[in-house]
C-alpha atoms as an extended CHARMM CRD file, in Angstrom:
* protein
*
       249  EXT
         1         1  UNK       CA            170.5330000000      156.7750000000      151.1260000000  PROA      1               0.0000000000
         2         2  UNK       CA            172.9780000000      157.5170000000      148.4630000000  PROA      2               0.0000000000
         3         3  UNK       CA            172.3640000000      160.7370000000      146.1880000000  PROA      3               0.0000000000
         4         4  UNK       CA            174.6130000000      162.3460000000      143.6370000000  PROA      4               0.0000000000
         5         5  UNK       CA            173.6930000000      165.6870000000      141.0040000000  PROA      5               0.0000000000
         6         6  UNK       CA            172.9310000000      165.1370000000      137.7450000000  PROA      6               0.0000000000
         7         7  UNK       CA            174.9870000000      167.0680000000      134.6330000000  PROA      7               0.0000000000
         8         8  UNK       CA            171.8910000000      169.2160000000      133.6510000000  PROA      8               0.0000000000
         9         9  UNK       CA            170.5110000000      169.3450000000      131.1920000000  PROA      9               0.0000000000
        10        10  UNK       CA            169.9200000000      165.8490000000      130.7010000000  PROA      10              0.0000000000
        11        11  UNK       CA            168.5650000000      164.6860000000      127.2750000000  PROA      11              0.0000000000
        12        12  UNK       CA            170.4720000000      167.1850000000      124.9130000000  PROA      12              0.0000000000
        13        13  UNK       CA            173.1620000000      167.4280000000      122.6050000000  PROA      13              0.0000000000
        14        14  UNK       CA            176.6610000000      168.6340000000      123.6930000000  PROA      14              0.0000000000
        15        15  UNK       CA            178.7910000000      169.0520000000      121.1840000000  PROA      15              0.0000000000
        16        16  UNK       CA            182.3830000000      168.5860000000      122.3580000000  PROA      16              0.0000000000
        17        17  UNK       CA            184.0920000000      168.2010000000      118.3850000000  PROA      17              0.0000000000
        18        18  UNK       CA            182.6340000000      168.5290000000      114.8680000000  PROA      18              0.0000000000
        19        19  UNK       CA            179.9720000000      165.5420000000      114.8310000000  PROA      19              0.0000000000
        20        20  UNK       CA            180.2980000000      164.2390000000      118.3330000000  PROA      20              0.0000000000
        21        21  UNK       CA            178.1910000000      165.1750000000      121.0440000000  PROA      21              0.0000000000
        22        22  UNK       CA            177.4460000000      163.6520000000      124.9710000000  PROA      22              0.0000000000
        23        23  UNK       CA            174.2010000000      162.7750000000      126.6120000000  PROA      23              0.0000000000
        24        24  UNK       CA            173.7920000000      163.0210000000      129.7890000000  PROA      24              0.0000000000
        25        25  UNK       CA            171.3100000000      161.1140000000      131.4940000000  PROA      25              0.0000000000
        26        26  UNK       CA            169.6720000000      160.3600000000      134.7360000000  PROA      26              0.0000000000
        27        27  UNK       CA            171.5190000000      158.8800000000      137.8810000000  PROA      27              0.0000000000
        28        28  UNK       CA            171.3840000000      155.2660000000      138.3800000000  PROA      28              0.0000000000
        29        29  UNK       CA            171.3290000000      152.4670000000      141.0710000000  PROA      29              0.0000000000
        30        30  UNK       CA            173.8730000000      150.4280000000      140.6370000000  PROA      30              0.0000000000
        31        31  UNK       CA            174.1320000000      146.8060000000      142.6280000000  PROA      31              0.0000000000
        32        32  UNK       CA            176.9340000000      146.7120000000      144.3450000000  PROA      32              0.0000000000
        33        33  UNK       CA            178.0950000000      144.4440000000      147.7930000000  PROA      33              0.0000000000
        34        34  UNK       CA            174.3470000000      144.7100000000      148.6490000000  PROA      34              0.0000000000
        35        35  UNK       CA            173.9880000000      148.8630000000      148.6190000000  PROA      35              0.0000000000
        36        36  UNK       CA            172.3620000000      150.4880000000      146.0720000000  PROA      36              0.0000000000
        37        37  UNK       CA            175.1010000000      153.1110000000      144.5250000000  PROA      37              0.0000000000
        38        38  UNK       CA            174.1210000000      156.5080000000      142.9520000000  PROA      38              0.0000000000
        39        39  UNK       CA            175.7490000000      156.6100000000      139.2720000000  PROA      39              0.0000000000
        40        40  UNK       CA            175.0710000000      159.4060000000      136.5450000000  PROA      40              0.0000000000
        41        41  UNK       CA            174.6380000000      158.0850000000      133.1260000000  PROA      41              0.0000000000
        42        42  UNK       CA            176.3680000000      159.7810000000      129.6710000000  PROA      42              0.0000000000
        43        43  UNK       CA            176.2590000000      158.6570000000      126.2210000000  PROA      43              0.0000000000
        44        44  UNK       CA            178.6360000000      159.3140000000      123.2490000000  PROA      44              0.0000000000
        45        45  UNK       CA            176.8600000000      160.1280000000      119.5670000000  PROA      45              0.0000000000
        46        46  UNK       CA            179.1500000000      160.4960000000      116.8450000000  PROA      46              0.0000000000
        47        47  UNK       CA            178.1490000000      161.5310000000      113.2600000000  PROA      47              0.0000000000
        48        48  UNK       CA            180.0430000000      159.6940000000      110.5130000000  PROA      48              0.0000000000
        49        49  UNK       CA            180.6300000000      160.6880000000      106.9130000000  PROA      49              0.0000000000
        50        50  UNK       CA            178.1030000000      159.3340000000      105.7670000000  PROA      50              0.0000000000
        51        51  UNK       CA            175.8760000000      161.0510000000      108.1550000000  PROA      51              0.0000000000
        52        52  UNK       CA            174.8130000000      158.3500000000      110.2950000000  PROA      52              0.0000000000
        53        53  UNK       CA            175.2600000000      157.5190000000      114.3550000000  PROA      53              0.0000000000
        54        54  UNK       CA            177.4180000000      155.7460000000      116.1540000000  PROA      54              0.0000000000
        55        55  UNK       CA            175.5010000000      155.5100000000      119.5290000000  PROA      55              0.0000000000
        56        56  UNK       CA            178.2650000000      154.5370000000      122.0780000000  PROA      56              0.0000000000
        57        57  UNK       CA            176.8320000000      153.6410000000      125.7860000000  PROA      57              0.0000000000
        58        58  UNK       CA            172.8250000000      154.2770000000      125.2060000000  PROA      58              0.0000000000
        59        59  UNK       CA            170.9220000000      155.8270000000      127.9800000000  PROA      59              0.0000000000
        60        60  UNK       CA            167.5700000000      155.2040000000      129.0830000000  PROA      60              0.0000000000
        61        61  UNK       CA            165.8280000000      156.4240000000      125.9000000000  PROA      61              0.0000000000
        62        62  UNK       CA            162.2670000000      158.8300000000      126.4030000000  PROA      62              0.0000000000
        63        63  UNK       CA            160.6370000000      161.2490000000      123.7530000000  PROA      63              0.0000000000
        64        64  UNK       CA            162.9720000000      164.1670000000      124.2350000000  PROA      64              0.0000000000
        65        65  UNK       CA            166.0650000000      162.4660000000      123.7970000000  PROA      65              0.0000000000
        66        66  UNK       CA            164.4210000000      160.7420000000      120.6960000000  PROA      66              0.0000000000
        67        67  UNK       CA            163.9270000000      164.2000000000      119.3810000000  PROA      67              0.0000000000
        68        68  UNK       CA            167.2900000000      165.5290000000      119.6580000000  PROA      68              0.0000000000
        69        69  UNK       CA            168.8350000000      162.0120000000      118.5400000000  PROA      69              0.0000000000
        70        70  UNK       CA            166.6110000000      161.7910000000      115.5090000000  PROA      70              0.0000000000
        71        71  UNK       CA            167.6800000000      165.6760000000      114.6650000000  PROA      71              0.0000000000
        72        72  UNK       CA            171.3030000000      164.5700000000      114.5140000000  PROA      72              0.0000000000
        73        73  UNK       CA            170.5810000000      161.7090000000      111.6740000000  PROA      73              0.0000000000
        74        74  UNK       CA            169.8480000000      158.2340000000      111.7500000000  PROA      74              0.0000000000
        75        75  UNK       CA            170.6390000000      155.5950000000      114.4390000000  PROA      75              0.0000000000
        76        76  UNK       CA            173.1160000000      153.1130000000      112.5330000000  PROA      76              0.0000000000
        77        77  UNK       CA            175.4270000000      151.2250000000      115.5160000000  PROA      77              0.0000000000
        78        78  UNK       CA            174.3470000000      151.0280000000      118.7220000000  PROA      78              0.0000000000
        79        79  UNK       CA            177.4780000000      150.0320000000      120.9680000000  PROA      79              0.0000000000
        80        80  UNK       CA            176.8550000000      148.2490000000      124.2110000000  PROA      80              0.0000000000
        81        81  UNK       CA            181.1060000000      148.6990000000      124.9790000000  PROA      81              0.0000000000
        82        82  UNK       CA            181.2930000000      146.7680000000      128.4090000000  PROA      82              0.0000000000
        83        83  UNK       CA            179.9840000000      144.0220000000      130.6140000000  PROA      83              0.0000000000
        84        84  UNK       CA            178.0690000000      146.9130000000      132.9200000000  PROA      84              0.0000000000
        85        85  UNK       CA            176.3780000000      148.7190000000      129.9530000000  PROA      85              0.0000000000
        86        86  UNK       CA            173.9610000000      147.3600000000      127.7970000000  PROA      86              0.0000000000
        87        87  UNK       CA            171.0610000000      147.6100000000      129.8460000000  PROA      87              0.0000000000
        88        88  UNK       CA            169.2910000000      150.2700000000      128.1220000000  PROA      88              0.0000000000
        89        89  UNK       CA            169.9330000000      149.2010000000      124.4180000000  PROA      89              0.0000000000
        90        90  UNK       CA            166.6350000000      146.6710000000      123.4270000000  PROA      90              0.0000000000
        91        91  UNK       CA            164.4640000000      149.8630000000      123.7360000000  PROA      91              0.0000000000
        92        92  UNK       CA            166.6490000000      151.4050000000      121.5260000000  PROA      92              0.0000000000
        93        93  UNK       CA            166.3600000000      148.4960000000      119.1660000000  PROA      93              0.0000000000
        94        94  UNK       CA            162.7310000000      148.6750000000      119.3960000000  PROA      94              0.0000000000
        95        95  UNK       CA            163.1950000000      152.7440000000      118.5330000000  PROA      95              0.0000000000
        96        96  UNK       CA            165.4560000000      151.8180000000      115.7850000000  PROA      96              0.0000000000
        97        97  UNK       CA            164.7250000000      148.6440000000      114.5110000000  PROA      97              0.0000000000
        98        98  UNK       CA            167.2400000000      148.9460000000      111.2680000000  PROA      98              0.0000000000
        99        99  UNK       CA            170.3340000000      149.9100000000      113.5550000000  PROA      99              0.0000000000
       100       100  UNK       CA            173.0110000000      146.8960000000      114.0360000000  PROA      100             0.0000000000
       101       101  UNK       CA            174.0070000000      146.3800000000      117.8940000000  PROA      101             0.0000000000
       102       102  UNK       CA            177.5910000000      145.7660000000      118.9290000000  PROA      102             0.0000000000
       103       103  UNK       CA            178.6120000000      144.4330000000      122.1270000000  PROA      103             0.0000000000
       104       104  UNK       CA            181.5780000000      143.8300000000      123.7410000000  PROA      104             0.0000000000
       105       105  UNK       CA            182.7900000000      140.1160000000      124.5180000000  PROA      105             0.0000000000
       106       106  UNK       CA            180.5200000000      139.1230000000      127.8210000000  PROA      106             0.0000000000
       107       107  UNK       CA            177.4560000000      141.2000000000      127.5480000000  PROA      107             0.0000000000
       108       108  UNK       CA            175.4150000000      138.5660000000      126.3230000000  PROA      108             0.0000000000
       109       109  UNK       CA            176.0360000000      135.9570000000      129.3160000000  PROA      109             0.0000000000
       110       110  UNK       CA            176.1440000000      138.8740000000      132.0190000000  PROA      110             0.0000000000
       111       111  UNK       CA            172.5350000000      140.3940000000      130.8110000000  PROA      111             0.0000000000
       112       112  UNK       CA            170.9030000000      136.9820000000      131.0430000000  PROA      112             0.0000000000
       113       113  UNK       CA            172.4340000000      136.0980000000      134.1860000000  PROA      113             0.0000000000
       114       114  UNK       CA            170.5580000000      138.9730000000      135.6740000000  PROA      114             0.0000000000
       115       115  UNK       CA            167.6450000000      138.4860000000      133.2630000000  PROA      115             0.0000000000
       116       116  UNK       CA            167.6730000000      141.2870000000      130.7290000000  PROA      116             0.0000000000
       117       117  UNK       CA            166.8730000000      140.0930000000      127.3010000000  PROA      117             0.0000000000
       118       118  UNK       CA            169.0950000000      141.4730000000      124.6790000000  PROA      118             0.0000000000
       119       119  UNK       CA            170.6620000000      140.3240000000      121.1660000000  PROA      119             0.0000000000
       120       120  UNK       CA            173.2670000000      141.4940000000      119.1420000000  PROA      120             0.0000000000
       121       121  UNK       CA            174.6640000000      141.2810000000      115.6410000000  PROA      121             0.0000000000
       122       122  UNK       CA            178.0780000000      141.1350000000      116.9290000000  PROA      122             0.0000000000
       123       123  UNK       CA            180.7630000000      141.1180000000      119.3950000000  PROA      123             0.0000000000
       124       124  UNK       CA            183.5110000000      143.8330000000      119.0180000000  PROA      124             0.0000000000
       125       125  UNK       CA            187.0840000000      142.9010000000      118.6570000000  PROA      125             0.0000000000
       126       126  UNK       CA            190.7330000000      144.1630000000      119.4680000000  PROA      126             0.0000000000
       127       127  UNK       CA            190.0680000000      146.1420000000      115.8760000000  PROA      127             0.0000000000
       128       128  UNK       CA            187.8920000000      148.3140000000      114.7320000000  PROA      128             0.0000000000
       129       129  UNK       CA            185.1160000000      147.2880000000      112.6920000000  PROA      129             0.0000000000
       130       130  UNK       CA            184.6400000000      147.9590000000      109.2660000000  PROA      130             0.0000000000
       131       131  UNK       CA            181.7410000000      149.9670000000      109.3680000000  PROA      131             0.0000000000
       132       132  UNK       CA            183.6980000000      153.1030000000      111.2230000000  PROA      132             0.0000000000
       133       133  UNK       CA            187.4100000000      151.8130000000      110.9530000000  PROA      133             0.0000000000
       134       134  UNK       CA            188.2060000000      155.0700000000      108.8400000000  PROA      134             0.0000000000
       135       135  UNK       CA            186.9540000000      157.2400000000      111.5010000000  PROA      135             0.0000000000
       136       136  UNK       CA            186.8540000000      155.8670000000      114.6380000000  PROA      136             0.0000000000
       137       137  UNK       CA            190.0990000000      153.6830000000      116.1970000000  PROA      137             0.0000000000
       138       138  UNK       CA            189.4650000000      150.8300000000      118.8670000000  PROA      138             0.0000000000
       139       139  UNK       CA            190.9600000000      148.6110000000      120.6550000000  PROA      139             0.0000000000
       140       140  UNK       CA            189.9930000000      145.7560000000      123.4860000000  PROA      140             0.0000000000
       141       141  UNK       CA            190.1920000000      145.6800000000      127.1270000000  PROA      141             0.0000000000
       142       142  UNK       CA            190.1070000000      142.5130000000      128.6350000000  PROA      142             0.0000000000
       143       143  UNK       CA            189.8310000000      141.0420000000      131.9160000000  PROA      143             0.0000000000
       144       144  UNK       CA            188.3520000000      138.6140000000      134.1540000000  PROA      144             0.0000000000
       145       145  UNK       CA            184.9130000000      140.4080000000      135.4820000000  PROA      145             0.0000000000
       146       146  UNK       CA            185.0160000000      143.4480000000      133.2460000000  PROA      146             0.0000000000
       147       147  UNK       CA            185.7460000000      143.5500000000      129.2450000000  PROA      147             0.0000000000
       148       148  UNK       CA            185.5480000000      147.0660000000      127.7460000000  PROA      148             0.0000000000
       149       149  UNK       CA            186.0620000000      148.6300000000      124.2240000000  PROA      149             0.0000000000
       150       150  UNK       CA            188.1870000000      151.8010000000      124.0930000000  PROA      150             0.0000000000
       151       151  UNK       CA            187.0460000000      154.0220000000      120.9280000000  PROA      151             0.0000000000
       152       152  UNK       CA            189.0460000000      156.6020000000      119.4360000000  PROA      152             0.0000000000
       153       153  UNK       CA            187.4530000000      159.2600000000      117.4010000000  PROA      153             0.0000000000
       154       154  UNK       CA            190.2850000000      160.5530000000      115.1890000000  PROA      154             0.0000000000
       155       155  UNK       CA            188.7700000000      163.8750000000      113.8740000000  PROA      155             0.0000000000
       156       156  UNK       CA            188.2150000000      165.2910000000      117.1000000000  PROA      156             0.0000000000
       157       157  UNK       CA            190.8620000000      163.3990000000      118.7020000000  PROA      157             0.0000000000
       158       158  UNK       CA            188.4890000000      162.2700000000      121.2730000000  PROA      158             0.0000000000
       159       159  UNK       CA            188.5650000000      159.0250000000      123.2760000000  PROA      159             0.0000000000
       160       160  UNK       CA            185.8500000000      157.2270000000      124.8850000000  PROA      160             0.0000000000
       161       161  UNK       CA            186.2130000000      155.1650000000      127.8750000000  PROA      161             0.0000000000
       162       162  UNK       CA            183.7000000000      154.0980000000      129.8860000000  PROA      162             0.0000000000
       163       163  UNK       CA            184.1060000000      152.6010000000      133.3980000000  PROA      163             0.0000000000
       164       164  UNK       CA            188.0190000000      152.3570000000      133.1180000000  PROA      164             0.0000000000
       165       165  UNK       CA            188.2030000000      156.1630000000      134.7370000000  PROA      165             0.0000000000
       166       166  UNK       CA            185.5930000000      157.0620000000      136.6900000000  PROA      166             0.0000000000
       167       167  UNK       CA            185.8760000000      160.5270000000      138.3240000000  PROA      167             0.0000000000
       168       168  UNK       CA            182.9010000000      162.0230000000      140.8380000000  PROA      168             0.0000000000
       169       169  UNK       CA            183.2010000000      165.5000000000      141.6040000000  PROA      169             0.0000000000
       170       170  UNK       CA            182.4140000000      166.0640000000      145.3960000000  PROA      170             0.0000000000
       171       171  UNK       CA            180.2880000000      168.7700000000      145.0110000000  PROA      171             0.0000000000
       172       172  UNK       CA            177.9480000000      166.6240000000      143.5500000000  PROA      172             0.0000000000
       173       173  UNK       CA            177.8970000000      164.0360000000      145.6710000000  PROA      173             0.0000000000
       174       174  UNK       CA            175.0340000000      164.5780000000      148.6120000000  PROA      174             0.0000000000
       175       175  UNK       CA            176.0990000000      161.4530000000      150.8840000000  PROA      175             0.0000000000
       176       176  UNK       CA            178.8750000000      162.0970000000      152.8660000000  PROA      176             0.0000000000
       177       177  UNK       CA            179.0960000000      158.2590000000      153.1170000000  PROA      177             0.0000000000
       178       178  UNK       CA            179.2150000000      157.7970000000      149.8030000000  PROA      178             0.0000000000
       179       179  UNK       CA            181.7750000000      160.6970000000      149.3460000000  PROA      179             0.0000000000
       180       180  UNK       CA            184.0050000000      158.6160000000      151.6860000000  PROA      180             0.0000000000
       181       181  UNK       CA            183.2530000000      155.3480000000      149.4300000000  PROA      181             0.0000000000
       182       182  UNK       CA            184.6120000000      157.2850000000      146.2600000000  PROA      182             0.0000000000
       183       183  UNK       CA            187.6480000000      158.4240000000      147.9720000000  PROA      183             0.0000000000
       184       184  UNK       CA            188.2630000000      155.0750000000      149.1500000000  PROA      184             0.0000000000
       185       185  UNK       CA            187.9790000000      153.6300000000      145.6320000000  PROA      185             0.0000000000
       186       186  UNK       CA            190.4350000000      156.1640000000      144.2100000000  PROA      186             0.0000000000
       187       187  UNK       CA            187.7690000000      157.8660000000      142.1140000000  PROA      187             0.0000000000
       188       188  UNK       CA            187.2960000000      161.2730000000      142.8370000000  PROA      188             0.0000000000
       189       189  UNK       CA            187.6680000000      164.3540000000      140.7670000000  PROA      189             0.0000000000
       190       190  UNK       CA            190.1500000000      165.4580000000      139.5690000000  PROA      190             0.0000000000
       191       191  UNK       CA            192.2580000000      162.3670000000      140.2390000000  PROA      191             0.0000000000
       192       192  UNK       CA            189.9710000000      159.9290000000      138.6350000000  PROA      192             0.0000000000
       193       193  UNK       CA            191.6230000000      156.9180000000      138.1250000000  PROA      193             0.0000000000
       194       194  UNK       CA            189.9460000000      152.9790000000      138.0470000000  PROA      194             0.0000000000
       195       195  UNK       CA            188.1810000000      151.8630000000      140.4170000000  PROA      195             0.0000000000
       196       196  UNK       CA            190.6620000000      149.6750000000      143.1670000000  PROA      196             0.0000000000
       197       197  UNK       CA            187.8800000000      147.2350000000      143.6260000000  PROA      197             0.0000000000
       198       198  UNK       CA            187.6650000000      146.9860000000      139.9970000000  PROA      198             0.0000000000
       199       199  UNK       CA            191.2270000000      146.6340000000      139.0830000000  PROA      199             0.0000000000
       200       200  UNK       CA            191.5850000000      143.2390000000      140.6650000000  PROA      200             0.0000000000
       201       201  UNK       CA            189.5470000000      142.2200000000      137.4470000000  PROA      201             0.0000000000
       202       202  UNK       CA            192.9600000000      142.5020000000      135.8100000000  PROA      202             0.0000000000
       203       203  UNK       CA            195.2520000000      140.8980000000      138.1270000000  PROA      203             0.0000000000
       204       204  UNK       CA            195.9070000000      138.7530000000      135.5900000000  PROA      204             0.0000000000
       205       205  UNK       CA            195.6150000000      141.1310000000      132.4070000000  PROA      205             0.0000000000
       206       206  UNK       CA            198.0440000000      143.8470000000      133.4600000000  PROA      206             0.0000000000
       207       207  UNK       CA            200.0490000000      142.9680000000      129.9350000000  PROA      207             0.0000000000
       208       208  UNK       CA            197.3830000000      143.6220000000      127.8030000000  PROA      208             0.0000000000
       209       209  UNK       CA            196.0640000000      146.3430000000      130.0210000000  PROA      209             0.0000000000
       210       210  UNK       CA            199.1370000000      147.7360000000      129.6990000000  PROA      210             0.0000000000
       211       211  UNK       CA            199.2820000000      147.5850000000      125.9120000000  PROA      211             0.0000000000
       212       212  UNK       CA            195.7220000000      149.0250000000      125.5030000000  PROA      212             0.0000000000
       213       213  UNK       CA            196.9090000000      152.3030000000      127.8920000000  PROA      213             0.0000000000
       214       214  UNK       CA            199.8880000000      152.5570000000      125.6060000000  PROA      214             0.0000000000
       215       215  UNK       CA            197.7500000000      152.3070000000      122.4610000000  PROA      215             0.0000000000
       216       216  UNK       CA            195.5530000000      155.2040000000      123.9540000000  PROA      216             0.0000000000
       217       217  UNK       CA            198.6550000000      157.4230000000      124.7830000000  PROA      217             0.0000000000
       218       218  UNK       CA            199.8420000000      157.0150000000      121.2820000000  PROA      218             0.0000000000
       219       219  UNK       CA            196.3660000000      158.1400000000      119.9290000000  PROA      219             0.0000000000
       220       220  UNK       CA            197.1950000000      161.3160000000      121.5380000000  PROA      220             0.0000000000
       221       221  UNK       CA            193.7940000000      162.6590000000      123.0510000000  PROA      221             0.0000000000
       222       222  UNK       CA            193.0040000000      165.9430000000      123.4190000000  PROA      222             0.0000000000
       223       223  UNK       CA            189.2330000000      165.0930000000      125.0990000000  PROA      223             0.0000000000
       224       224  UNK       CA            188.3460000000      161.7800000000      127.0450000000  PROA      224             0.0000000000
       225       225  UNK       CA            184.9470000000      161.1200000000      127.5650000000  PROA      225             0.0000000000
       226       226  UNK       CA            184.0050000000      159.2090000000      130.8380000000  PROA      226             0.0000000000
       227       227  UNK       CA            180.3580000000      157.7000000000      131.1420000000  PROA      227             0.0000000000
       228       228  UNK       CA            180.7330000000      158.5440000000      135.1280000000  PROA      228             0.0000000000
       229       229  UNK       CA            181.6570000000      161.9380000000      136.0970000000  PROA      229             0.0000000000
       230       230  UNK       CA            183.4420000000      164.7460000000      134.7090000000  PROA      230             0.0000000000
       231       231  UNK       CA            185.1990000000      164.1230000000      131.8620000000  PROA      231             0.0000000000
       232       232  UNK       CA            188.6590000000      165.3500000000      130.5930000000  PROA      232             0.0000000000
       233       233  UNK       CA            188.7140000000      168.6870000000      128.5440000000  PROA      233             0.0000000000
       234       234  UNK       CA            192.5820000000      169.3300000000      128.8790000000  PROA      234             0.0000000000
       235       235  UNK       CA            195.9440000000      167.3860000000      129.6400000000  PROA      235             0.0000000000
       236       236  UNK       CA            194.2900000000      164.1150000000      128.4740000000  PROA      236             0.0000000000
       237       237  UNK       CA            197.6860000000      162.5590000000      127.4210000000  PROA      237             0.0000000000
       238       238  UNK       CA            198.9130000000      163.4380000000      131.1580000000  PROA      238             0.0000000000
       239       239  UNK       CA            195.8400000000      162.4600000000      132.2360000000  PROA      239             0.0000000000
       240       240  UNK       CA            196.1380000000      159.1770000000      130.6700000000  PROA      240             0.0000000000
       241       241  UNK       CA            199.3980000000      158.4680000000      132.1950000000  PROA      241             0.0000000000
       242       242  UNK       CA            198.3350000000      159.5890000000      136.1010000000  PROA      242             0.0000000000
       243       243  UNK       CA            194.9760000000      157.5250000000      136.0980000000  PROA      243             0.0000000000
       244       244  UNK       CA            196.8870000000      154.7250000000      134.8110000000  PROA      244             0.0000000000
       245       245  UNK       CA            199.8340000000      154.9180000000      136.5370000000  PROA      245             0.0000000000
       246       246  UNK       CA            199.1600000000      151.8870000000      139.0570000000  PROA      246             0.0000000000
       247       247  UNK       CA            199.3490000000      149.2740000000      135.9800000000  PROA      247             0.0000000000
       248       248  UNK       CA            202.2560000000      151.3900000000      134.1160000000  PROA      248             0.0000000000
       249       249  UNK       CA            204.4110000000      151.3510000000      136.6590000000  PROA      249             0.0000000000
């Protein structure tokens, strides 16, 4: 019923910065109020000094995508950064047996309350772990549905977000009913902004909502990846401010 376009080609490195590339994968179902909603999938790989990954927001992992991951250098930190997306990480722990898995605070209840098996070596914090501290910034958004990790890759000055700005271009979107939906919601390109039905998950966590957004102004973007549409590739400061003007105010 619902139907959205792809970001072809799906399965290959694009670089965006020196040593960080996105993924983009297939479109998903996603369960929502009983409909089945059309969501396009993108990952985050960033090389560290040392030369291995830092796998932010896995996608559904096949032989091609191996490839080009493997080609990059070797799978270290696989980061599962919010209570939506984790889904596809124990295959990647099968692929990469030797990788430590990183999840934010939630995962683990949410996946077996809808019976997906998963572990992980530890939950991320308001800090950055010590693994990437010295590359990559972070910092913790909380609330009462939906906990997410902001990362902040300093050498490229890119920031990673993940469901916090979602923003569907129209073109892409076949269902004129679902169209409607993402206008509704407050999510379309190129005024991309948080889902309405999702901000109610911080009715009570504006403060420290508010205090992350600040934290990622300071950071001073120049590139903000979204997992869910297109991302940000100028203004992101500005950017920033507009999609996350309802909880600055």
């Amino acid at each position: 019923m619902f139907t959205v376009d792809t970001y072809t080609p799906l399965d290959q490195a694009k670089p965006i910065g020196k040593d960080i590339w996105i993924f983009d994968g297939p479109v998903i179902g996603f369960k929502y109020a009983g409909l089945k909603l059309p969501f396009p999938t993108r990952m985050t790989v960033i090389r560290l000094a040392d030369g291995t990954l830092f796998v932010h927001s896995p996608i559904r992992l096949n032989d091609v995508l191996k490839a080009e991951i493997d080609a990059l250098g070797e799978v270290t930190y696989l980061i599962a950064p919010n209570t939506i997306h984790y889904a596809s990480v124990p295959d990647w722990q099968t692929a990469y047996p030797n990788a430590k898995a990183f999840c934010a605070p939630g995962v683990i209840k949410r996946a077996k309350s809808v019976g997906i098996a998963v572990s992980f070596d530890a939950e991320l914090a308001d800090t950055a772990e010590t693994e990437w501290a010295s590359e990559i910034e972070q910092v913790m958004v909380r609330g009462s549905y939906l906990n997410e990790a902001v990362f902040f890759h300093t050498a490229s000055k890119t920031l990673i977000l993940t469901d916090l700005i979602e923003n569907f271009e129209a073109p892409k979107i076949k269902s004129p009913i679902w169209r409607f939906m993402v206008k509704m919601v407050g999510t379309m390109s190129p005024h991309g902004s948080t889902p309405r039905d999702m901000r109610l998950t911080f009715a009570g966590h504006k403060d420290g909502l508010r205090k992350a957004v600040e934290t990622m102004i300071a950071w001073t973007p120049e590139y903000i990846v979204l997992a869910h549409g297109k991302c940000y590739a100028q203004n992101a400061v500005n950017e920033l401010k507009r999609a996350f003007s309802w909880v600055l105010r």
